[in-house]
C-alpha positions as CSV (number, residue, x, y, z in Angstrom):
1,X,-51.4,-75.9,17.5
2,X,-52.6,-78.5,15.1
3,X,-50.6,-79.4,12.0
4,X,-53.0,-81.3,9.2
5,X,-52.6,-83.1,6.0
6,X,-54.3,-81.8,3.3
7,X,-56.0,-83.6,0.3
8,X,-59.0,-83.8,-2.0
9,X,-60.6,-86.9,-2.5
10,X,-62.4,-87.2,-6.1
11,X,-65.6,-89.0,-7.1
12,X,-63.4,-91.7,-8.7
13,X,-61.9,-92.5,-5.4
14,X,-58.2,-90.8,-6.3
15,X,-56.7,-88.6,-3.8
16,X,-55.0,-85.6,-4.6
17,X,-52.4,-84.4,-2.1
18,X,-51.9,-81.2,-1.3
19,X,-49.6,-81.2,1.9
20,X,-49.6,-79.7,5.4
21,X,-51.9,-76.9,6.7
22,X,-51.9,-75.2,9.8
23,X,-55.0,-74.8,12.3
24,X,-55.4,-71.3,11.2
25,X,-56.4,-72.7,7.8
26,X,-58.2,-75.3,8.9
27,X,-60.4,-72.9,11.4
28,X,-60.8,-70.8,7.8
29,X,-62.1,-73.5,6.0
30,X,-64.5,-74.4,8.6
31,X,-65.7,-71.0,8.9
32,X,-66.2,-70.3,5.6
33,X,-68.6,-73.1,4.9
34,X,-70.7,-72.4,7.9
35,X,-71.6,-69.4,6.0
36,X,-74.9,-70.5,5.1
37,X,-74.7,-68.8,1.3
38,X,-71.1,-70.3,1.1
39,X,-71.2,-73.4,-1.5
40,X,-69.7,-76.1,0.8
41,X,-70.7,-77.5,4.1
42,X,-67.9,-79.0,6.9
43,X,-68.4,-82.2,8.7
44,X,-66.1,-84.0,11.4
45,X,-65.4,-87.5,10.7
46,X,-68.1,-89.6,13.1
47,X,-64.8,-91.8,13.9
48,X,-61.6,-89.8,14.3
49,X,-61.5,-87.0,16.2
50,X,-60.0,-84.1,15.0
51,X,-60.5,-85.4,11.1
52,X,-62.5,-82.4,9.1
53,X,-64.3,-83.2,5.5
54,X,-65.5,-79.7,3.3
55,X,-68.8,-81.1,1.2
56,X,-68.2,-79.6,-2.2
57,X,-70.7,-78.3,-4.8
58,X,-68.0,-79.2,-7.5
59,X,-68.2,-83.2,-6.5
60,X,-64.7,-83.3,-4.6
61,X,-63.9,-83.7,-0.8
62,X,-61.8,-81.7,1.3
63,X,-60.0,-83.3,3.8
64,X,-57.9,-82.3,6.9
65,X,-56.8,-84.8,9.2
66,X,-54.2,-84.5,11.9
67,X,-50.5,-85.4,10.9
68,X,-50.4,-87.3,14.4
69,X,-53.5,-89.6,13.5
70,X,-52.8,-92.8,13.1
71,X,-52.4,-93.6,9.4
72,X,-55.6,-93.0,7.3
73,X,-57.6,-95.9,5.9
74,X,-59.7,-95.0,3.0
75,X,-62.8,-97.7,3.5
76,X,-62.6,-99.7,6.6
77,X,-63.5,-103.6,4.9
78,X,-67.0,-105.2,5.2
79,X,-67.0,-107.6,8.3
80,X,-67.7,-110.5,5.7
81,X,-66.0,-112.0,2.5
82,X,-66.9,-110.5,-0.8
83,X,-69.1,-113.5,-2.5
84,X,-71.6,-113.7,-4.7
85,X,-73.2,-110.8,-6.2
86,X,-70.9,-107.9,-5.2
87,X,-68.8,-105.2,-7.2
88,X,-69.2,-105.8,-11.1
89,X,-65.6,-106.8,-11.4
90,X,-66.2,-109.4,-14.2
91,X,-64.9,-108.9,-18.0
92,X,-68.2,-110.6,-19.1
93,X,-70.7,-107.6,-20.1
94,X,-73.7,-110.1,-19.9
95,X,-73.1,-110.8,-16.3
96,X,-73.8,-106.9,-15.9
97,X,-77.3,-107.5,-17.4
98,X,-78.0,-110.4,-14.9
99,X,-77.0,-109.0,-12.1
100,X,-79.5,-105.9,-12.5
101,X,-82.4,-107.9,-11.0
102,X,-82.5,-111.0,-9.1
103,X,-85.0,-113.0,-8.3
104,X,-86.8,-111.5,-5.4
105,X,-86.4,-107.8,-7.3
106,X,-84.1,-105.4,-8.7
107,X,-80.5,-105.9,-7.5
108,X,-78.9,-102.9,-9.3
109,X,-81.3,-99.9,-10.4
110,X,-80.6,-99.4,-14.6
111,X,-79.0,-95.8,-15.5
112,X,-78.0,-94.9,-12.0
113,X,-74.8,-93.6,-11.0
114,X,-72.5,-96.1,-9.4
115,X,-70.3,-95.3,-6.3
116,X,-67.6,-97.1,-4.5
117,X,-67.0,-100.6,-5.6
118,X,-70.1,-101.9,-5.4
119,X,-69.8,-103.7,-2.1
120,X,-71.0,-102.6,1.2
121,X,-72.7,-104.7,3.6
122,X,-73.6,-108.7,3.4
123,X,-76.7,-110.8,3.2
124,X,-80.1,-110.2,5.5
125,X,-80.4,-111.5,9.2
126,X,-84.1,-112.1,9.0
127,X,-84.8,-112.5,5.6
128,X,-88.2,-113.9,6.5
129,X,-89.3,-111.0,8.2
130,X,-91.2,-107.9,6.0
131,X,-88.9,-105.7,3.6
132,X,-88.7,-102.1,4.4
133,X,-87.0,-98.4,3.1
134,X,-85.6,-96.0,5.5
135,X,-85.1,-92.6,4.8
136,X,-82.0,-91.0,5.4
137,X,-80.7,-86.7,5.0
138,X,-77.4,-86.0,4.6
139,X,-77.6,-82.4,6.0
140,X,-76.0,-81.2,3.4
141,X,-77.0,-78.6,0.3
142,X,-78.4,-80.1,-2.5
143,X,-77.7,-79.5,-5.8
144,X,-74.5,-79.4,-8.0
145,X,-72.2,-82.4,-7.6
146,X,-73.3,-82.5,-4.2
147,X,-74.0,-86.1,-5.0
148,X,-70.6,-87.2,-5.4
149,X,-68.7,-85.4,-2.0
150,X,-71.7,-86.6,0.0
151,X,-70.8,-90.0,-1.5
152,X,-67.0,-90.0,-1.1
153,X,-67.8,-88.9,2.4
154,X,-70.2,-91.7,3.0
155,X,-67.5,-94.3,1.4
156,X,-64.3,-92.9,3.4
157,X,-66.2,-93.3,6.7
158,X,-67.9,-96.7,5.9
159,X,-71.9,-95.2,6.6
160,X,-73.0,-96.4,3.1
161,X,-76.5,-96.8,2.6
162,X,-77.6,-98.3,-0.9
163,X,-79.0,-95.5,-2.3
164,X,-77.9,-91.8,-2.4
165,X,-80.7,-89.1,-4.2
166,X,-80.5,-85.0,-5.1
167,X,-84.2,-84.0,-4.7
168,X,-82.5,-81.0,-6.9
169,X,-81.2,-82.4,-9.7
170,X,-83.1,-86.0,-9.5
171,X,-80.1,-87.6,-9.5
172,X,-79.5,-91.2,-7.9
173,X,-76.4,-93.2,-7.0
174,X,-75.9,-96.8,-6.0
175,X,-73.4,-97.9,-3.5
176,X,-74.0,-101.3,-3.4
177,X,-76.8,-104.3,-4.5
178,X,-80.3,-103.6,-2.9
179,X,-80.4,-107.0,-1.6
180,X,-77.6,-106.6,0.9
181,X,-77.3,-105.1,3.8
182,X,-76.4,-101.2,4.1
183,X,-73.9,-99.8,6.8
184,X,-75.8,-96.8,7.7
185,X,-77.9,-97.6,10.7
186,X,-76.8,-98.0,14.5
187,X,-77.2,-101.9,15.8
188,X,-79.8,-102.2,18.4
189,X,-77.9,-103.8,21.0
190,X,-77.1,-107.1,19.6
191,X,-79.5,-106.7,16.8
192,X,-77.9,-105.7,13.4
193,X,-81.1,-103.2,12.4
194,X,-78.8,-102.8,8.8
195,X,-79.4,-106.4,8.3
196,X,-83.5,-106.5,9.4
197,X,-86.4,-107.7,6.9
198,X,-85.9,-109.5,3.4
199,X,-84.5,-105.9,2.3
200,X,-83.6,-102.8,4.0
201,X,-83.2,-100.3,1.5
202,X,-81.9,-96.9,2.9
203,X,-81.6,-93.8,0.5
204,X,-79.6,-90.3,1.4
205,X,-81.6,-87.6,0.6
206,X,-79.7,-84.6,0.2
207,X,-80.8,-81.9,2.2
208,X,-81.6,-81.2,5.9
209,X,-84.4,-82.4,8.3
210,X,-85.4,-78.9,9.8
211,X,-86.3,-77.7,6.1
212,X,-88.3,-81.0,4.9
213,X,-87.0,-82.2,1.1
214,X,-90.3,-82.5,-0.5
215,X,-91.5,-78.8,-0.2
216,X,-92.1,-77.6,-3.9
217,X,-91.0,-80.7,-5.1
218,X,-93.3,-82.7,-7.4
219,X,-92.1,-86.6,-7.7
220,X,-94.5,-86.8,-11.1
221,X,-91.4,-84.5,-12.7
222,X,-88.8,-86.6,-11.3
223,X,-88.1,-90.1,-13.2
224,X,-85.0,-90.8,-10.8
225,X,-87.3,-91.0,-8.0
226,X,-89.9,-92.8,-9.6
227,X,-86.8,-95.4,-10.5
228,X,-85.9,-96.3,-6.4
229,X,-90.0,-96.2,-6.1
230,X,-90.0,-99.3,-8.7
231,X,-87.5,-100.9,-7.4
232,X,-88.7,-100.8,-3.7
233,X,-91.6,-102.3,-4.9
234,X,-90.1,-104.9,-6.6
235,X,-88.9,-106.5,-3.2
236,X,-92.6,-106.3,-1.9
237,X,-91.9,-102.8,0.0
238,X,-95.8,-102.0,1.3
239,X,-96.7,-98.1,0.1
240,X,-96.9,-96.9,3.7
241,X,-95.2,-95.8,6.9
242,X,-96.3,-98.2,9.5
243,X,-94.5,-95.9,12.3
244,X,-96.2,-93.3,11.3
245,X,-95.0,-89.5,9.0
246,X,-91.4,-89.0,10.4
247,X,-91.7,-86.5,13.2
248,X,-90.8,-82.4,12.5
249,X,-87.6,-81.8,13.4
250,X,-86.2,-80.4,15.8
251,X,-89.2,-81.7,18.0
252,X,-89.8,-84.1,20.5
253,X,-88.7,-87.7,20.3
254,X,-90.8,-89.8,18.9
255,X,-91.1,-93.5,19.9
256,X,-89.3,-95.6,18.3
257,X,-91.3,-99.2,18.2
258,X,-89.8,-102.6,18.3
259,X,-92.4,-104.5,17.4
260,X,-93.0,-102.0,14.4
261,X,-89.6,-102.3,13.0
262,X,-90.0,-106.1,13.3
263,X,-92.9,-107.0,12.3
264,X,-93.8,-104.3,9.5
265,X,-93.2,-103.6,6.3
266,X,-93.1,-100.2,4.7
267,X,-91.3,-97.0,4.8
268,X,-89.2,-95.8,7.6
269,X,-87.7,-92.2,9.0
270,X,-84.4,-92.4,10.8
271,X,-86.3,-91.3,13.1
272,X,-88.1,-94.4,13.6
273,X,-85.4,-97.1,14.2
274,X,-84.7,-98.5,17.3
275,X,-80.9,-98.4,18.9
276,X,-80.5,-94.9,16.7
277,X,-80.8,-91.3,18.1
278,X,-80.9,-89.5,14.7
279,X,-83.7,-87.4,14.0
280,X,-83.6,-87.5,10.3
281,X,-85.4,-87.0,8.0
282,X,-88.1,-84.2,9.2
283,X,-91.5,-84.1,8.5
284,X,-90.9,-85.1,5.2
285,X,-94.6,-85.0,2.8
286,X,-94.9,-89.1,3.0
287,X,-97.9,-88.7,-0.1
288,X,-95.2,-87.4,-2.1
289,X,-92.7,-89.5,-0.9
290,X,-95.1,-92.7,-2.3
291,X,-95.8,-90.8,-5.8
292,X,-99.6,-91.0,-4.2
293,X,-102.2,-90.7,-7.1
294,X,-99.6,-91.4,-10.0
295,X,-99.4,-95.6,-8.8
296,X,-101.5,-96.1,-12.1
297,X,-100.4,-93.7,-14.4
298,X,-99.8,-95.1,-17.8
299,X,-96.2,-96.2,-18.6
300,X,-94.5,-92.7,-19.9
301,X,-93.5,-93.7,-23.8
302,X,-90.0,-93.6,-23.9
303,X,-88.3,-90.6,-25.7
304,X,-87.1,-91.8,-29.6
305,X,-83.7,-91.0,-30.7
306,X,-82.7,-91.5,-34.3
307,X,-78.9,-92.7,-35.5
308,X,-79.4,-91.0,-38.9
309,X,-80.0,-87.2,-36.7
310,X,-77.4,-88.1,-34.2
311,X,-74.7,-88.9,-37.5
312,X,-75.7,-85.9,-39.1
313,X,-75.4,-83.8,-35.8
314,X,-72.3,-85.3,-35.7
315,X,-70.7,-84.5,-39.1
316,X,-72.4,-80.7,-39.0
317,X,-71.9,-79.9,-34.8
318,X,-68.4,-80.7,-34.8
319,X,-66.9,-78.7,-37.7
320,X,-69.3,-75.4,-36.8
321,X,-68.4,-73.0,-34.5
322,X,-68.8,-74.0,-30.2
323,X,-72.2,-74.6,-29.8
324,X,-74.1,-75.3,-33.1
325,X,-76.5,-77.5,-32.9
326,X,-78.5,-79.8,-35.3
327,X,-80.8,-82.3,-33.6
328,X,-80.6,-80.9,-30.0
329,X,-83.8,-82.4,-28.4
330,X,-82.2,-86.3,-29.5
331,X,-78.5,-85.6,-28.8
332,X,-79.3,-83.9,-25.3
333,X,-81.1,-87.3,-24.6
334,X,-78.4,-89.4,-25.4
335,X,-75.2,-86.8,-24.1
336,X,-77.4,-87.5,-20.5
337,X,-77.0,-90.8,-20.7
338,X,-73.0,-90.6,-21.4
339,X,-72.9,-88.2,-18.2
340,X,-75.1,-91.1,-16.3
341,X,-72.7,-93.2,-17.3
342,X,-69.6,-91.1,-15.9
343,X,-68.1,-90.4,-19.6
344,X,-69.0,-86.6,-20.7
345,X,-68.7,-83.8,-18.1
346,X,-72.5,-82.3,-17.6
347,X,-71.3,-79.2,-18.6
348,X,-71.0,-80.4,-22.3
349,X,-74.3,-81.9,-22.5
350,X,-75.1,-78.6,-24.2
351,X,-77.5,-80.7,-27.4
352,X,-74.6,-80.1,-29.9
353,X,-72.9,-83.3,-31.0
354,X,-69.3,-81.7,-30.7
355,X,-65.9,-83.2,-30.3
356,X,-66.5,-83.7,-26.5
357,X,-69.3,-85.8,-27.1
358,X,-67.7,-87.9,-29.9
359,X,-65.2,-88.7,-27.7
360,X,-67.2,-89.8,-24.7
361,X,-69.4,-91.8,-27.2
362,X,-66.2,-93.5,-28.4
363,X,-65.5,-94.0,-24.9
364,X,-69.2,-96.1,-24.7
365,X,-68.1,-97.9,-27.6
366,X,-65.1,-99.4,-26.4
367,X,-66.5,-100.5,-23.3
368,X,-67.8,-103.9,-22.8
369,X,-71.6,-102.3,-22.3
370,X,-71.3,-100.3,-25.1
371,X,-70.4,-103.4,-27.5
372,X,-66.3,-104.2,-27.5
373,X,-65.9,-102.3,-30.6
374,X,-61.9,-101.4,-30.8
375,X,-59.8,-99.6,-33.3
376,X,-61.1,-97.7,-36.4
377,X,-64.7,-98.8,-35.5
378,X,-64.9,-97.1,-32.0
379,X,-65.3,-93.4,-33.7
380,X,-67.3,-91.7,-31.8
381,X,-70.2,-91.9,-34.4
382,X,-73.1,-93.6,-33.4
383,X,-74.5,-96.8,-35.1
384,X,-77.5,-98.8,-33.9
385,X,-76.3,-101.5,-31.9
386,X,-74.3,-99.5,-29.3
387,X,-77.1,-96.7,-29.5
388,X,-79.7,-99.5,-28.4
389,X,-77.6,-100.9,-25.4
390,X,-77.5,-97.4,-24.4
391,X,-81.2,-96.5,-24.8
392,X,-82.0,-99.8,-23.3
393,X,-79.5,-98.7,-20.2
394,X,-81.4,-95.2,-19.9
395,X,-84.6,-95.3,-21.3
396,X,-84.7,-94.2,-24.8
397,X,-85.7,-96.3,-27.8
398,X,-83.0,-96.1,-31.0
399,X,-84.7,-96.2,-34.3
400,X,-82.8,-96.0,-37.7
């Protein structure tokens, strides 16, 4: 029998190693999370037979692989060198701002969660030709941390898209600039259909084709979504599917056009791209999909967070017992955006300014984004320049 390695691979790309496993356990583990109530889902690596990943709700990944594989290569490399506008590697914050849009449309969407390093694929093939979405499922739960396995499984075996969403939680995550090309998509013969149209911008929806995403889901609600929406249409992304809703699946095969893919703009199943045999993502409501209705709503006024409430939240949350709370409704706002910004667990973004949040907002002040401040001045206690660069990062407006 089979003897595997075991490890679990965490959102920040560490790997925790855990030794050798036998196929019983591995057979266990596999069982268990094709219990449909169970809280994690199994997947076989697309590349390497024999290689198992366990999708966890917690945000790690399970993995077994074979102590007689060849040795295990976390990210196979891009095909082409990284230039230009790739992982934001630089130590000068401003470049961060310049690099969020670029002069055909947004680049990097603002108050997402980044994944990877920020480099997947390389520039268009037919740049001239119409810019386009596809939609992707992981078939996968959705929910938790979901977000993060699905996207340290989509990292370790190089199928990054540039987008990843949680139709749950109305969470999104960015691989890699919107103006490159993803690595999710099958070539169509000598055709590179990751690399077609001026962009081709393809999200990961969690969940699974044969129970459509955007039952009982209202996209008016969800302000992630509307984010990639705004940022499609930046590039000049037409509201529509030229091929056509995405088929129910399972179901027939539905055509999948050439000359559509080539010539059109718009929004695209899986199901729809030539040279690819996934069915993804299901008959999926496309209305909802395009916010249909809402295209002219009036811009939502951004949510008003005041320094004075979150220093007195401060001084009074942290001495009181676990849980006291002064100025929930403004300190919820602003714990979010330390979560978006990977520095305060979710589970603390409770509305009570406590020592776990004046620790992650330290943690924003030191950074570069959050304004260089270093020694005594990076106490955790909010003033009004690094409260603005983080309002201005996740839509909030700091007053005094």
């Amino acid at each position: 029998m089979t003897t595997y390695h075991a490890a679990v691979l965490h959102p920040d790309r560490s790997v925790t190693y855990c030794g050798e496993v036998s196929q019983a356990h591995v057979d266990e583990a596999r069982a268990i999370a094709a219990v449909e109530t169970t809280p994690c889902s199994a997947v076989e690596h697309p590349r390497r037979p024999g290689s198992v990943f366990v999708l966890r709700e917690d945000g790690d990944l399970d993995l077994y692989e074979p102590v007689d594989a060849k040795p295990f290569v976390i990210r196979d490399p891009d095909t082409e060198p990284r230039t230009g506008v790739g992982a934001l590697t630089t130590d000068e914050p401003a470049v961060a701002d310049v690099l969020a849009s670029g002069a055909g449309g947004t680049i990097w969407i603002p108050g997402v969660i980044r994944l990877g390093d920020g480099v997947i694929g390389g520039a268009m093939d037919t740049p001239g030709n119409p810019p386009r979405v596809v939609h992707h499922t992981t078939e996968s739960p959705a929910g938790g941390r979901y977000l993060e396995s699905i996207g340290s499984y989509l990292l370790n075996v190089a199928a990054e898209p540039q987008l990843i969403y949680c139709p749950v939680t109305d969470r999104v995550g960015q691989f890699g600039p919107l103006d490159k090309s993803g690595r999710a998509l099958r070539n169509d013969g000598a055709r590179r259909t990751n690399r077609e149209g001026r962009v081709c911008i393809q999200i990961e929806v969690l969940g699974r084709a044969h129970q459509p995403w955007t039952t009982g889901w209202d996209p008016a609600q969800k302000p992630g979504w509307q984010k990639i929406l705004a940022a499609a249409r930046s590039w000049g992304v037409p509201d529509e599917f030229p091929a056509g809703p995405p088929a129910p699946y399972p179901g027939p095969d539905k055509p999948r056009s050439r000359s559509v893919w080539q010539s059109r703009g718009g929004y695209f199943g899986h199901v729809d791209v030539p040279g690819n045999d996934h069915g993804d993502p299901g008959a999926i409501d496309t209305a909802k999909v395009l916010h249909k209705g809402h295209t002219t709503d009036p811009k939502p006024t951004k949510p008003k967070v005041s320094v004075a409430h979150l220093v007195a939240a401060a001084k009074k949350d942290g001495p009181a017992p676990d849980g006291h709370t002064t100025y929930p409704t403004e300190v919820r706002i602003v714990e979010s955006a330390l979560v978006a910004e990977g520095l305060l667990e979710r589970r603390y973004a409770d509305g009570s300014f406590g020592t776990k949040t004046v620790s992650a907002y330290a943690a924003w002040q030191r950074s570069k984004a959050g304004g260089s401040y270093v020694g005594n001045a990076a106490d955790g206690i909010p003033g009004i320049a690094s409260l603005r660069r983080l309002g201005a990062r996740h839509g909030f407006t700091a007053t005094a």
